[in-house]
N, C-alpha and C positions, 0 to 999 in steps of 0.2 A: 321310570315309566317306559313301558315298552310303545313302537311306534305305532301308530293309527292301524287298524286293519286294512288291507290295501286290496280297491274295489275291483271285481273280476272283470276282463275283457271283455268286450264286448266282439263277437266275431260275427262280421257282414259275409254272406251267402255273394259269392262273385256274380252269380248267378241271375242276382236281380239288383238292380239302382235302388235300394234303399235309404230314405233319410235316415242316417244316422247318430246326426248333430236333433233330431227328434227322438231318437230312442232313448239317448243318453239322457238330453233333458227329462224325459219321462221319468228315468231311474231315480234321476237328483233332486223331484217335484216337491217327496216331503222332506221337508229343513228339519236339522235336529231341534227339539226344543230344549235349551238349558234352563231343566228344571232346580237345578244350583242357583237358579240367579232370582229364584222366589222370593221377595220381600215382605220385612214383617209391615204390618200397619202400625204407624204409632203416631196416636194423638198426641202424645207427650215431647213431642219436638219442638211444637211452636211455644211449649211454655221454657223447654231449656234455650230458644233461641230468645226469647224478650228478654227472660234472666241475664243473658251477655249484652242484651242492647243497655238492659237499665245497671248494668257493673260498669260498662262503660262512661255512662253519666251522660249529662247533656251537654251544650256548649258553654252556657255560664255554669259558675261556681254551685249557685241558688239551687239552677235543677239536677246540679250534684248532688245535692246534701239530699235533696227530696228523696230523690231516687233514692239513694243509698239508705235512708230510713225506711223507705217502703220494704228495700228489701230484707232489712234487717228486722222488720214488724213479721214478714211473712215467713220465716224460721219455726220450725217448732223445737221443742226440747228433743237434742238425739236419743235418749231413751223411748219417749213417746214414740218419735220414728222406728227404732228398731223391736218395735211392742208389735205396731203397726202393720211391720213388715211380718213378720210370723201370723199372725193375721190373715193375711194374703195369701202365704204359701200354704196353711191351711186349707183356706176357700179352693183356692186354684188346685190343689191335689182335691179335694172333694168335684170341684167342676169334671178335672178329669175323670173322677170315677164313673161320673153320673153319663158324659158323652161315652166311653165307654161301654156302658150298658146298654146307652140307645143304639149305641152300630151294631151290638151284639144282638138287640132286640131286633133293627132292621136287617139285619142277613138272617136268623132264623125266618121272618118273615117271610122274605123272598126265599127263600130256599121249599118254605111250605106254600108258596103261589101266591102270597098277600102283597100288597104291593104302599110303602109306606108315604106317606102325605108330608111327614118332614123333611127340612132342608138340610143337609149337612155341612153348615157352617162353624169354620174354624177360626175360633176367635183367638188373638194373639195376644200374648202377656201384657202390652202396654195398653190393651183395648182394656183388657181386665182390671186394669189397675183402676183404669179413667170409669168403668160401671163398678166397684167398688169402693172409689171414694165420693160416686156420685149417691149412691146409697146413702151413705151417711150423712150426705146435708138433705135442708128442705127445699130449698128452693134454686136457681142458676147461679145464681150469685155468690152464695155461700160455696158452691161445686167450685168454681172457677177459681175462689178464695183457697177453697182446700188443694187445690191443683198448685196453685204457683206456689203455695208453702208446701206442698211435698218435692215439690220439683227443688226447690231453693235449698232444701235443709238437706237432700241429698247430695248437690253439686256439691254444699258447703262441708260437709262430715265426708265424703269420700277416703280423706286426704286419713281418717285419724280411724274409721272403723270399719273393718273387715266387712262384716254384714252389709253396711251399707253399699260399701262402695260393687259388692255383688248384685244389689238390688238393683244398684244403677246399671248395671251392666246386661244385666236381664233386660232392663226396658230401653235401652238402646240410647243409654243418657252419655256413655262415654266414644272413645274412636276404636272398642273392639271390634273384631267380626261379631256380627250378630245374626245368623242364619233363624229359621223359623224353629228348627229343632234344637236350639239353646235351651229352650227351656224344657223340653222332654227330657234332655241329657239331663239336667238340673235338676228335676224331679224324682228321676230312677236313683240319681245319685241319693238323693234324702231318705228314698226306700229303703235301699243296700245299707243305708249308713243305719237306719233305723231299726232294721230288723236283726242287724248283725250286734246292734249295742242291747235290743232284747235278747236275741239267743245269749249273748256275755255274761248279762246279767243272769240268767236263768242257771248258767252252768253245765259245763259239758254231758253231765250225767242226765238233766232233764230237758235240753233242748231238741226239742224235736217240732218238727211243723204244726202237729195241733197245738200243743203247750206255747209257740209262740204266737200263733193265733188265737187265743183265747187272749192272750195278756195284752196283745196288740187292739185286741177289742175294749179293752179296758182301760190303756192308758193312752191319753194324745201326745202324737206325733211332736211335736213343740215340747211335751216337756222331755222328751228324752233327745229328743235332735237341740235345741236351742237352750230349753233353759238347763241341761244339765250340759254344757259345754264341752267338757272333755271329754278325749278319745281316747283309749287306749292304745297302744302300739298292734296289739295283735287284732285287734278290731279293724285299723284301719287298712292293715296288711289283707284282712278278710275282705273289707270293701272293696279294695284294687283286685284285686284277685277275680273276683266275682261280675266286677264289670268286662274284665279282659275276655273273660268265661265265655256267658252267653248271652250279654246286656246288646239290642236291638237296637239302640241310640249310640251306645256309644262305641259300636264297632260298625259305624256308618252302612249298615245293613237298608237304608231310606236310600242311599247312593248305588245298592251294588247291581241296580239293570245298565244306569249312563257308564259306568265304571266297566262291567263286564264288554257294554260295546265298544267303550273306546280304548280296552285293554289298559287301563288304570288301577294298578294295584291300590286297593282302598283298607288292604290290615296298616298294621301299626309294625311301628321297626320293631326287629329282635332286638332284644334287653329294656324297649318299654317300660312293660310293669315290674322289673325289678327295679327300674331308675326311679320312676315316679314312687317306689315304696320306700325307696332311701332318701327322696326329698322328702315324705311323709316325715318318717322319724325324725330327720332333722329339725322339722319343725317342733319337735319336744324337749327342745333345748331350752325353751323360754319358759318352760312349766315351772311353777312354784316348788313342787313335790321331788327334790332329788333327794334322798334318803336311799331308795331302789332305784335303777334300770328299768325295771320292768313294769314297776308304779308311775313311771311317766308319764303326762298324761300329752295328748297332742289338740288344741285348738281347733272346735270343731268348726268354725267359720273360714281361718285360715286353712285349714285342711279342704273344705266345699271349694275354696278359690283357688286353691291349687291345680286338683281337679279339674275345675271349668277352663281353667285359665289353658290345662296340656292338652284339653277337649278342642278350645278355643280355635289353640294352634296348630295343631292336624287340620281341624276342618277347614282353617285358609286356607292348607297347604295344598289339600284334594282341590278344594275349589279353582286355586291356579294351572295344577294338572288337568282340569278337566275342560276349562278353558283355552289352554294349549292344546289340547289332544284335539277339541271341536273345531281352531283354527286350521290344526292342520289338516283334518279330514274336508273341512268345506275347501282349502286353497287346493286339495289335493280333486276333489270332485270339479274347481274351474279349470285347473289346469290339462282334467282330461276332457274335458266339454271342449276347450280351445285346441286339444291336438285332435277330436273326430271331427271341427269344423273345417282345419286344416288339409285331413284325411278326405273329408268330403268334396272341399274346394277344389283340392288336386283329383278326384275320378271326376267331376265334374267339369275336367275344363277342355271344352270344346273345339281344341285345336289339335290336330295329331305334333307331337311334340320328338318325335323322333323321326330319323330316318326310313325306318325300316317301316315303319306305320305309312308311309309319305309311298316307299319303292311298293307296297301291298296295293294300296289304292290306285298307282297306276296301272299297276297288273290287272286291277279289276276294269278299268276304263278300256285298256288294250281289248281285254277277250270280251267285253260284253258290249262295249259303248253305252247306248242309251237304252238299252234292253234289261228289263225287273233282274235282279242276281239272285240265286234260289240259297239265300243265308243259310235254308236249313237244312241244307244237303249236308252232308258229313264229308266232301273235300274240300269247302267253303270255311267248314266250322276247324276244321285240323287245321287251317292255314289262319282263322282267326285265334285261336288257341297256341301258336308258337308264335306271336308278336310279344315285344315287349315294350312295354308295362302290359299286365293282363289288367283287359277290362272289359265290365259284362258286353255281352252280343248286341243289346239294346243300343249300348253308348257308340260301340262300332261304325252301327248304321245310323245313327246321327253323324259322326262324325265322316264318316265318305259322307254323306247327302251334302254335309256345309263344302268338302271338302271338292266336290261336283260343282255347285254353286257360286265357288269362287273360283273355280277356271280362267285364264285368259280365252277370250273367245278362239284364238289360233287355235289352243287345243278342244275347244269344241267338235270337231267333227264332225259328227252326229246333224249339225245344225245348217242344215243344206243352206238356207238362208244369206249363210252370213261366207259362204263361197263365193271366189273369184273368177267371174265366170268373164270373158273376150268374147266384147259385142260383137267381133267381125266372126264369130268363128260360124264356119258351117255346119250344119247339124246333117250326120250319115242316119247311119240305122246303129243302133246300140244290140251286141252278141252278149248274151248269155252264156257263159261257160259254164258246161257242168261241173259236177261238181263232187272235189277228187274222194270224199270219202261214203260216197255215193257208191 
């Protein structure tokens, strides 16, 4: 990660007292917003949290056993569950297409002057789940029933099925990162994997973009993504490939405005997707089918959680870069706020602070006394312009006026008043001398 960009000087005009502990704040008024730190909503919290209060059990034995039958009533069969889940990814890849169309239909819109009446809200995977299983019951009750048995038989099969334990991971049931575009990477993924196991199937002679769109329109997603499970090795090599490419999600292209300002590389290491294409194959170790190499087949759920799982762990990694980069740029915007206040303090401090300021000001008392000093004559301003510290002509004459002000009265002169005048003295006649430059 290269270091923050580092914010331009600020250069104050000698010329005039300007606030510059107000300019800078100016500068620094809008905060970055860390759009990284977006959260998803998920109703399904409070049902994985009762889940650990009622595993835990109660104080006696009695509300042990209870509990622990409740929970084990509210289980479904993992098949059901992973029936279920495909289900889902269905609806939710149809939701997407249908928001989709509407944003496409609200920018045509606006683009031809029409101005649209809908709201553009973003509904998050675990809202989705909670309005799709709320669907399928009739009444609250039964919702709230099918809730704690999905929630339950998930925590519970994690441990033993792949699918599952991704499902959980989408809805924010485990301690992954779970950023809001988890499930767009998870989606694209299902596409590429989808389209790529039609073109295989089809053959290299007739693959082409119509012919897989035609077959695409004919066959559902589930039965070629899930229920036919296996990947091929060159398919899956296709998929990686293709996301590395030009996939939108999964080359954090959502991050590259925060990333660009805060000078955060946001690609992926060189040899990536050659390494993620050799954990792929490996994973076709466990296939039934060794007779061929090339007949291999690779586990299409293990393989999606592979995937997510290297998605997963970049996207923490930007998020902690991008977190440090925002610390350092805001520590670096107070620590210049507190040297222009200090910059400030010091042209604003009201005492002549050197010698040569102190031997000037008597010079100006000597030839003028109590008589206006014409500042803006140009031998006034040469002799205020060779002191040192330089500061503006304004601060000058504040500071002789304070510097007038606080006189011993002996050097007053000027102040007939405050003369020593001998009551006895006689008074003659007072002579005027002319006067020699006369």
């Amino acid at each position: 990660m290269n270091s923050p960009k580092p914010l331009a000087p600020l250069i104050v005009p000698l010329g005039q007292d300007e606030d510059i502990v107000r300019l800078e704040r100016l500068s620094q008024c809008c905060k970055r917003v860390r759009i990284w730190r977006r959260q998803v909503t998920n109703p399904l919290l409070q049902y994985r949290q009762q889940q650990h209060i009622n595993g835990k059990g109660g104080p006696g034995g009695v509300a042990s056993s209870m509990n622990t039958s409740k929970k084990s009533e509210r289980r479904m069969h993992a098949t059901l569950l992973m029936a279920m889940i495909v289900d889902m990814y269905e609806q939710q890849i149809f939701s997407e297409l249908e928001g989709a169309a509407i944003v496409d239909t609200s920018f045509e819109g606006a683009s031809s002057g029409c101005t649209s009446s809908g709201t553009s809200f973003q509904e998050s995977f675990p809202e989705f789940v909670v309005r799709f299983l709320s669907q399928r019951a009739s009444n609250r009750r039964l919702v709230v029933d099918q809730l704690h048995s999905t929630v339950a038989t998930v925590l519970h099969c994690s441990l033993n099925h792949v699918r599952v334990r991704v499902f959980g991971s989408l809805c924010g049931l485990d301690d992954k990162f779970n950023p809001p575009e988890k499930i767009k990477v998870f989606l694209h993924i299902l596409e590429n994997l989808y389209r790529s196991k039609v073109a295989a199937s089809i053959g290299a002679s007739g693959a082409n973009t119509a012919r897989i769109e035609e077959i695409a329109a004919s066959v559902p997603l589930a039965d070629v993504v899930f229920h036919n499970v296996g990947i091929t090795q060159s398919v899956a090599q296709q998929v990686i490939s293709d996301l590395f490419r030009d996939n939108f999600y999964w080359n954090f292209r959502f991050w590259s405005a925060p990333c660009t300002e805060l000078r955060v590389d946001s690609s992926w290491s060189a040899g990536v997707c050659e390494e993620l294409q050799e954990r792929a194959l490996a994973l076709a170790t466990a296939s039934r089918n060794t007779l061929l190499n090339s007949h291999r087949k690779i586990d299409g759920d293990a393989f999606i959680e592979l995937l997510l799982d290297a998605w997963t762990s970049r996207a923490k990694q930007l998020f902690a870069l991008l977190e440090s980069a925002t610390d350092l740029e805001e520590s670096a915007g107070s620590d210049l706020l507190c040297s222009r206040q200090a910059m400030q303090d010091s042209r604003r401090q009201h005492r002549p602070t050197t010698d040569q300021e102190r031997q000037f000001f008597d010079q100006l008392i000597d030839e003028y006394w109590n008589a206006p000093i014409p500042w803006t004559s140009a031998k006034v301003q040469s002799r205020v312009t060779a002191l040192v510290p330089r500061r503006p002509l304004s601060q000058v004459q504040q500071l002789y006026s304070i510097y007038i002000a606080e006189l011993p009265p002996s050097r007053r002169l000027w102040e007939w008043s405050n003369w020593r005048w001998e009551t006895e003295w006689e008074w003659g006649a007072l002579v005027l001398t002319p006067d020699k430059r006369e």
